[in-house]
C-alpha positions in Angstrom: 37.9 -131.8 -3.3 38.7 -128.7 -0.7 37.6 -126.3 -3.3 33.8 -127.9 -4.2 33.0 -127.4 -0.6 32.6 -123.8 -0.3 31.3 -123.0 -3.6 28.2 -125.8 -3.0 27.6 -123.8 0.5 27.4 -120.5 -1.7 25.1 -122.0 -4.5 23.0 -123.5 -3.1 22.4 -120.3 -0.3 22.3 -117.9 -3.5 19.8 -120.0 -5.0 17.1 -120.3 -1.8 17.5 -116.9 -1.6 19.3 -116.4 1.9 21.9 -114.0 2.7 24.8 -115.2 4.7 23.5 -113.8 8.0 20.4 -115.8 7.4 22.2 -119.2 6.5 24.6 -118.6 9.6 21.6 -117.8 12.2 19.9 -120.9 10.6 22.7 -123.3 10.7 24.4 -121.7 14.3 27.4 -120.3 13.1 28.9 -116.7 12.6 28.7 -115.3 9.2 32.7 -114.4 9.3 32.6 -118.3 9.9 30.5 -118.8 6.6 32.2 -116.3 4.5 35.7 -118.2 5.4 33.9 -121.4 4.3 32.6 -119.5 1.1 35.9 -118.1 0.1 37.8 -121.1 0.8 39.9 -120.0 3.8 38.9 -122.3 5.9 36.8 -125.8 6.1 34.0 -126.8 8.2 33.9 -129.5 10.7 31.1 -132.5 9.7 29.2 -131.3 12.3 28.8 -127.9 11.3 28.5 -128.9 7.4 26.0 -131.3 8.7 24.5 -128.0 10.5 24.5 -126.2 7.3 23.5 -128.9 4.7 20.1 -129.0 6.6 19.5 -125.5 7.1 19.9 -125.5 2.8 17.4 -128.7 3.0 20.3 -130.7 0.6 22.3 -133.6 1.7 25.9 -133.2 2.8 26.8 -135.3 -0.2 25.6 -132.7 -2.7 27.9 -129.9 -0.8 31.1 -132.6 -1.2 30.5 -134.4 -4.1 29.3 -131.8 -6.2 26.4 -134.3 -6.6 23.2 -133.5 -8.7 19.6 -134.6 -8.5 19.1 -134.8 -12.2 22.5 -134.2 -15.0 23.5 -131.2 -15.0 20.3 -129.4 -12.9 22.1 -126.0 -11.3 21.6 -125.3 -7.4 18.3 -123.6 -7.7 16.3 -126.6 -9.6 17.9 -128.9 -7.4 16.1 -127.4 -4.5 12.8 -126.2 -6.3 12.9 -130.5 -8.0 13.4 -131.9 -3.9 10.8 -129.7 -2.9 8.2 -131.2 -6.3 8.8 -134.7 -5.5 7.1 -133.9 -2.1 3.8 -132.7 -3.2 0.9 -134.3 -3.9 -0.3 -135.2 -7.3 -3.0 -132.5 -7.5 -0.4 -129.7 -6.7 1.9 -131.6 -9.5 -1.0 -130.9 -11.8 -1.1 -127.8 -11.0 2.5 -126.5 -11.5 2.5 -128.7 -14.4 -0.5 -126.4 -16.0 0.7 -123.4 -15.2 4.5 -124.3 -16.5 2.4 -125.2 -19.9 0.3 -121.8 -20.0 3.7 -120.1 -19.2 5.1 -121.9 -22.4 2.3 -121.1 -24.3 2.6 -117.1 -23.6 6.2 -117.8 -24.4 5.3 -119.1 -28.1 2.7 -116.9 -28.4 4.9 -113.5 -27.8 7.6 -115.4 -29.8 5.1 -115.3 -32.5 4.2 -111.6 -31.7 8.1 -110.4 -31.9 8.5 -112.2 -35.2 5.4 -110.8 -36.8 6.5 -107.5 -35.6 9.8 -107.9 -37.0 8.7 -108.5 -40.4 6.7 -105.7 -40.6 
């Protein structure tokens, strides 16, 4: 289990979109501290995984266990799925129209490419 540790710390930084500096001012630790913890050289204490899990907003659970919201989501739905099941239903509606108008353009140039195509 060693090895899942650092690579959930990584993942799950990559995919909110901090840089190490920013997850190690946020969670009070050096970034040569993080990067050990990244590259597998050295563990963190419960404390500071504790420290970092919140500064990600996941669970210490999902750093050790590897564990996912929803099969096999990766790091970046996980966070963008917590961060849905917080809103309220009108901003649910929302995101859920503008997810269907995206799919829509999506068929639609689909269309466009294969038209093109057979020209």
């Amino acid at each position: 289990m060693k090895y899942k540790i650092p690579n959930r710390i990584k993942e799950f930084r990559i995919a909110i979109g901090l840089t190490q500096r920013e997850l190690a001012l946020k969670a009070g630790i050096s970034r040569s501290v993080l990067s050990q913890f990244e590259n597998n050289e050295k563990n963190p204490s419960l404390k500071t995984l504790d420290r970092i899990s919140k500064s990600l907003n996941v669970s210490i659970s999902q750093l050790l266990e590897g564990k996912k919201i929803s099969g096999n989501l990766c790091a970046e739905a996980e966070v963008l799925f917590k961060d849905y099941k917080n809103l309220s239903k009108e901003a649910k509606k929302t995101i859920a129209n503008v997810i269907i108008s995206f799919k829509i353009n999506e068929n639609e140039l689909r269309q466009q490419i294969k038209n093109n195509n057979s020209l």
